[in-house]
C-alpha positions as a Markdown table, in Angstrom:
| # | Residue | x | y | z |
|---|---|---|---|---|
| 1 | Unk | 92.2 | 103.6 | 77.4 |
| 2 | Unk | 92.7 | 104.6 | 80.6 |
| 3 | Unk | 91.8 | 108.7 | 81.0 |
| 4 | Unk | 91.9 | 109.5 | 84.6 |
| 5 | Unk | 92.4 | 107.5 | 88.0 |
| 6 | Unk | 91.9 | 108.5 | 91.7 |
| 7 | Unk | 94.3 | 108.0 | 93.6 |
| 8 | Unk | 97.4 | 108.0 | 91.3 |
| 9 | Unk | 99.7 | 105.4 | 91.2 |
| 10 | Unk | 102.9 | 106.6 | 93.2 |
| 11 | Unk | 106.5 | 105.6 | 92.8 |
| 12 | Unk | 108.2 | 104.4 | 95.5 |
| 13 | Unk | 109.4 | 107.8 | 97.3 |
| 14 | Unk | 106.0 | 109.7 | 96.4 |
| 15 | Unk | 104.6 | 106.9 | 98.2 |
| 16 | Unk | 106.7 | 107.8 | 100.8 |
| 17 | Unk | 105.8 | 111.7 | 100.9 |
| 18 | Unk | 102.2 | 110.9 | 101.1 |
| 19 | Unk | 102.7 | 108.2 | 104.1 |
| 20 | Unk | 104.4 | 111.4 | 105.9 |
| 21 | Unk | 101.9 | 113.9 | 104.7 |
| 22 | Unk | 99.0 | 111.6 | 105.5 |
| 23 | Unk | 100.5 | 110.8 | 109.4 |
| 24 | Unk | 100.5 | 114.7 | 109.6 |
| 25 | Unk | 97.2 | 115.6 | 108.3 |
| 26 | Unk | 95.7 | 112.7 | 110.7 |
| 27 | Unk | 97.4 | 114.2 | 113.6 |
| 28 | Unk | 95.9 | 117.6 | 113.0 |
| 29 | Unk | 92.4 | 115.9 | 111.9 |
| 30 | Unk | 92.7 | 114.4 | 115.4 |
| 31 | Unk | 93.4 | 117.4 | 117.4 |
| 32 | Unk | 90.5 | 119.4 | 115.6 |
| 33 | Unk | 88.5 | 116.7 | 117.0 |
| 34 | Unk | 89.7 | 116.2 | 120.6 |
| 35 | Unk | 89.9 | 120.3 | 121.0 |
| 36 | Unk | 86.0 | 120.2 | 120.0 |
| 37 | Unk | 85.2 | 117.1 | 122.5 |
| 38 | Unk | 87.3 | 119.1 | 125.5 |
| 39 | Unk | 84.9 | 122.2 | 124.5 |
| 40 | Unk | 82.2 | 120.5 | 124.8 |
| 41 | Unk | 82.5 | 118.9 | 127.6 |
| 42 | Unk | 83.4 | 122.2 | 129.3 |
| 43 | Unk | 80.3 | 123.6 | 128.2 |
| 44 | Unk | 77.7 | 120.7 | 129.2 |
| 45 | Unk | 79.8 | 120.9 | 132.7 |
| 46 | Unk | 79.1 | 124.7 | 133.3 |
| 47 | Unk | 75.6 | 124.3 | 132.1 |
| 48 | Unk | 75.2 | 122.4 | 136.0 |
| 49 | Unk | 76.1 | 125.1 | 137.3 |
| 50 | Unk | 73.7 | 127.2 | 136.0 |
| 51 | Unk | 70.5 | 128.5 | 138.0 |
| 52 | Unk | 68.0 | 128.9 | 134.5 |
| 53 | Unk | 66.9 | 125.7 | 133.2 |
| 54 | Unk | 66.5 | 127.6 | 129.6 |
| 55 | Unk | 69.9 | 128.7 | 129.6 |
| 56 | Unk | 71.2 | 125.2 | 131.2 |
| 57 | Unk | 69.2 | 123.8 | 128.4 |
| 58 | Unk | 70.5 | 125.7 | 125.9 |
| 59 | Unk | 73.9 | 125.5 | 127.3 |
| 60 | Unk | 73.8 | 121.5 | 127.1 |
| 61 | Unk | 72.2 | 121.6 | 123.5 |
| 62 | Unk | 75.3 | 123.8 | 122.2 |
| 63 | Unk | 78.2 | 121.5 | 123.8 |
| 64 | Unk | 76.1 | 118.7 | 122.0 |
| 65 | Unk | 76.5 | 120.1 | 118.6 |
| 66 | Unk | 79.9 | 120.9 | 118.9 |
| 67 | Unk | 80.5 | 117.7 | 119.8 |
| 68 | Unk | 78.5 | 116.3 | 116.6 |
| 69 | Unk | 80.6 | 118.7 | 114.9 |
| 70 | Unk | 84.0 | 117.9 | 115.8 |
| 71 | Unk | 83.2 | 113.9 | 115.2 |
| 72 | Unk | 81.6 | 114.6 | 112.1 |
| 73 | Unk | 84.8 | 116.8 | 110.9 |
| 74 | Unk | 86.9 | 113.9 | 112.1 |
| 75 | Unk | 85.1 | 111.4 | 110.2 |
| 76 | Unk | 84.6 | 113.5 | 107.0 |
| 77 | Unk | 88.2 | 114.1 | 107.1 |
| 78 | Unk | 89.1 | 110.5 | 107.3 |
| 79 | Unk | 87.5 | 109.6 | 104.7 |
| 80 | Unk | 90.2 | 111.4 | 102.4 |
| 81 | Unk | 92.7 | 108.6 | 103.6 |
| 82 | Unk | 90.7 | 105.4 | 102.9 |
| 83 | Unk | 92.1 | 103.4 | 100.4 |
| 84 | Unk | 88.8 | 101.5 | 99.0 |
| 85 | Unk | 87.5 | 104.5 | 97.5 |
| 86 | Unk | 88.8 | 105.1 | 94.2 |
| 87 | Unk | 87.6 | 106.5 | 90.1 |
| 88 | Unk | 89.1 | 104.8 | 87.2 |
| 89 | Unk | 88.1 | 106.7 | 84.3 |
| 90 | Unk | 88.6 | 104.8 | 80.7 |
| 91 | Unk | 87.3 | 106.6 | 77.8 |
| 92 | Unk | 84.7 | 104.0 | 77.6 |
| 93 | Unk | 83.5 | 103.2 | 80.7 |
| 94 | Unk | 83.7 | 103.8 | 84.7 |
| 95 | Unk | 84.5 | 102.0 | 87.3 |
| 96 | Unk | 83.7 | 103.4 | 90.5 |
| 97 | Unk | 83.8 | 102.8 | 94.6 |
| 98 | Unk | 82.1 | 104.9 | 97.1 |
| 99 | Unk | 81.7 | 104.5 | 101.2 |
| 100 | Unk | 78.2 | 103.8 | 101.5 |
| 101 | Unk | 77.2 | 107.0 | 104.7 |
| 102 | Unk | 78.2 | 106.0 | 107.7 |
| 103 | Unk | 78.2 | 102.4 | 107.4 |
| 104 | Unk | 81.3 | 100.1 | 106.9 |
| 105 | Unk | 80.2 | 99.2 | 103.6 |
| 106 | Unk | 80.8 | 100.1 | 99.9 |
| 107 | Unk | 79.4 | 100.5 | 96.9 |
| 108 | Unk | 80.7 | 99.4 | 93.4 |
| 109 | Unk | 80.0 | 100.3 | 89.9 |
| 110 | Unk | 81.2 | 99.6 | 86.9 |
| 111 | Unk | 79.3 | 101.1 | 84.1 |
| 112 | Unk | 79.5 | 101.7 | 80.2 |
| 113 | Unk | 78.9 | 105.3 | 79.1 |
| 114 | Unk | 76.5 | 103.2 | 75.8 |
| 115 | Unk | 74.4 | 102.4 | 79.3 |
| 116 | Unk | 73.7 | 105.9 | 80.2 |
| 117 | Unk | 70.6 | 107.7 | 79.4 |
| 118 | Unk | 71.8 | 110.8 | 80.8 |
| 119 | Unk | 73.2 | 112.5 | 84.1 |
| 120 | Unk | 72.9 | 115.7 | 86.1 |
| 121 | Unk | 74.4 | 116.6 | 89.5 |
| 122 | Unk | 72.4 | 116.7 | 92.6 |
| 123 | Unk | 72.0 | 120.2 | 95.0 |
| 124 | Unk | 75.1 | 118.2 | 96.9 |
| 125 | Unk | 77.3 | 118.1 | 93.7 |
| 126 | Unk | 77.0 | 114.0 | 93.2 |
| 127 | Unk | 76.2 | 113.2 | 89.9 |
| 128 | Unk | 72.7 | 111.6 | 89.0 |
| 129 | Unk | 73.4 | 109.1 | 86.1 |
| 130 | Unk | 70.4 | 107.2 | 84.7 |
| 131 | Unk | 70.7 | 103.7 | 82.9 |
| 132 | Unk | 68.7 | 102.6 | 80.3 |
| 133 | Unk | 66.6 | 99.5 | 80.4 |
| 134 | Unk | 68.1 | 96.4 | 80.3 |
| 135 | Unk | 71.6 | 97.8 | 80.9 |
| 136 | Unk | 75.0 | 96.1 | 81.3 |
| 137 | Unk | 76.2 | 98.2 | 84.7 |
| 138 | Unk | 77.3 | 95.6 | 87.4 |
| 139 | Unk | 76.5 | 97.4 | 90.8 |
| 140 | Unk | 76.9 | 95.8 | 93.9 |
| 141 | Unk | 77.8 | 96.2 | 97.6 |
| 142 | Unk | 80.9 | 94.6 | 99.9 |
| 143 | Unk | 81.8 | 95.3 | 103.9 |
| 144 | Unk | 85.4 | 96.6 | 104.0 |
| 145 | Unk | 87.0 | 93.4 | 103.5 |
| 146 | Unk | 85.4 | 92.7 | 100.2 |
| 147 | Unk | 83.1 | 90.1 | 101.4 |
| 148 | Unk | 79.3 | 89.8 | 101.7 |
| 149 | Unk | 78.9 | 90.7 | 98.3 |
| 150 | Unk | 75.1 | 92.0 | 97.6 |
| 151 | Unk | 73.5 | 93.2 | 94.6 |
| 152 | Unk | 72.6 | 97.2 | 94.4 |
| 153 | Unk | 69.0 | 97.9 | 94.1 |
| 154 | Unk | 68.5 | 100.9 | 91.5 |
| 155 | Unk | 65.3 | 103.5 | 92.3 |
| 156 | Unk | 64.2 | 104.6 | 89.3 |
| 157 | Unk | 67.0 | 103.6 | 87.5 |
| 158 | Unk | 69.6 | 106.1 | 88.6 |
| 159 | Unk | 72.7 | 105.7 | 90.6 |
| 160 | Unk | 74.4 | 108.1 | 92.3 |
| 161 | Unk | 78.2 | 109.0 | 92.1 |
| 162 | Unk | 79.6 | 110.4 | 95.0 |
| 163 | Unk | 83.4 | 111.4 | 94.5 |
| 164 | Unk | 86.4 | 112.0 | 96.9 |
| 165 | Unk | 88.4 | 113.7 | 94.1 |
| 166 | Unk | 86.3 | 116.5 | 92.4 |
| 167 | Unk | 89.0 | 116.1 | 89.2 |
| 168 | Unk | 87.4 | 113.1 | 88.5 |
| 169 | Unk | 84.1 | 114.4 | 89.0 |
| 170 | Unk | 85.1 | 117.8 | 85.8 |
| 171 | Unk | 86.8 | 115.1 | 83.9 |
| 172 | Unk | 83.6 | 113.2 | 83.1 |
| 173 | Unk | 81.4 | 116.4 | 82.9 |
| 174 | Unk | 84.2 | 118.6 | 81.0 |
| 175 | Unk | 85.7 | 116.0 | 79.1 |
| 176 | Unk | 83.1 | 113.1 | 78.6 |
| 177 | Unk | 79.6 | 115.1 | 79.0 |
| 178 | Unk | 78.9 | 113.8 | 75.1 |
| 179 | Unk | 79.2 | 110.1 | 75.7 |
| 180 | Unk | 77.4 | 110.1 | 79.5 |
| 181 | Unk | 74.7 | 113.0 | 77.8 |
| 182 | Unk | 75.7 | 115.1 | 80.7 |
| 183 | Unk | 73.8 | 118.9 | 79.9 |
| 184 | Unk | 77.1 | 120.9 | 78.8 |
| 185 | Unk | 76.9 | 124.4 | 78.4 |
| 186 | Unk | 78.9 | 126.9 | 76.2 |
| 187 | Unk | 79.8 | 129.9 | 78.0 |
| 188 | Unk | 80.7 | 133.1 | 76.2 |
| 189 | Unk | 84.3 | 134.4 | 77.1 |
| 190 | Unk | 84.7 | 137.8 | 77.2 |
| 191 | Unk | 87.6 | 139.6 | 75.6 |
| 192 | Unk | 88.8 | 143.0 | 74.6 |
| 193 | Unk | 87.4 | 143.0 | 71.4 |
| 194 | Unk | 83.7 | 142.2 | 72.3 |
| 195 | Unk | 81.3 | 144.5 | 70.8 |
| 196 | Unk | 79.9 | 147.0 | 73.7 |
| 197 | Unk | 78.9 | 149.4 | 71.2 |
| 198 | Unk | 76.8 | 149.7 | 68.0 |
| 199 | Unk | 78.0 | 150.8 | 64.8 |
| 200 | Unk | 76.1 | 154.2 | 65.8 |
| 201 | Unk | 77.4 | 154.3 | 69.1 |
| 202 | Unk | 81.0 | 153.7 | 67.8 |
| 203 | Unk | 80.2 | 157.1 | 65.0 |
| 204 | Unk | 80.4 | 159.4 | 68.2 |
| 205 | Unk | 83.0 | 158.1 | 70.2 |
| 206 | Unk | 86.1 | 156.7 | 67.5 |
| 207 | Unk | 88.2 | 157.2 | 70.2 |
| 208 | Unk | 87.1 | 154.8 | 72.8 |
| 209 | Unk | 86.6 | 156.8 | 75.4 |
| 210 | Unk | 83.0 | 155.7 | 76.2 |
| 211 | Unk | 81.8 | 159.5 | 76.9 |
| 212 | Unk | 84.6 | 160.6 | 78.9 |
């Protein structure tokens, strides 16, 4: 049974809404990047015009980065509109696609939650899942027309799970931890009628007024 899938499937006039919200957001995604390129640019060109070599240096280096900056923005932000990335979450198993760095390829996994010997998340948020020996998964790499299919080499048996929608990310660790023996924790909610006080702290204040 199907739990969870990224992106959802659309009727005909969300479809739509997004088409317009999408052309939008690549506009402004596109500006951001431009406005950082025309920055930099002005920055590298008064750094010639400067007498210090240190500060022309240092001049140069800074237009640099915000040109790294403004195309890594760009890129990072297109990668909320590609359409080969996606989490189909069944209550049994995952099948997953992720954009494999910078390259034009992708990674895909299908895996059984019986295959998992347990998962964590990274410093980055990804999450770590181990397979057990022997397992079932079926992992393999494609370019971005599907083709040039080539198997995915495991390191130490792990894969790792990088997600464009961090809903599907909670709804495997909230939802599923049990059957991918992800490390849940119980956290204690506090409420109103929480002890603060002991019994004998409670003998000289009956009133609540903590002292006052």
């Amino acid at each position: 049974m199907l739990v969870y899938e990224y992106p959802p499937k659309l009727n005909r006039a969300e479809k739509q809404a997004k088409a317009a919200h999408d052309l939008a957001q690549h506009a402004k995604i596109r500006r951001t990047m431009i406005r950082n390129m025309i920055l930099a640019a002005i920055i590298i060109t008064l750094s010639f015009f400067v007498s210090v070599l240190i500060i022309r240096i240092v001049l140069i280096i800074v237009g640099l980065a915000n040109a790294a900056v403004g195309g890594l923005l760009y890129w990072y932000g297109m990668l909320s509109f590609d359409s080969k990335v996606y989490s189909r979450i069944y209550d049994d198993h995952i099948e997953h696609s992720q954009r494999m760095g910078f390259s034009k390829r992708y990674l895909y996994v299908d895996i059984t939650y019986s295959d998992i010997v347990k998962s964590e998340q990274d410093n980055h948020g990804n999450l770590v899942v181990t397979l057990k020996d022997g397992h079932s998964a079926k992992l393999f790499t494609a370019d971005e027309n599907g083709g040039d299919e080539q198997v995915h080499p495991l390191q130490d048996s792990t894969v790792t799970l990088r997600f464009a929608d961090t809903k599907a990310k909670l709804t495997l660790v909230n939802d599923l931890y049990e059957k991918i023996n992800y490390p849940h924790k119980e956290y204690k909610v506090i409420t109103d009628d929480d002890d603060y006080y002991t019994e004998e702290d409670l003998k000289w204040d009956r009133l609540g007024k903590h002292g006052l």
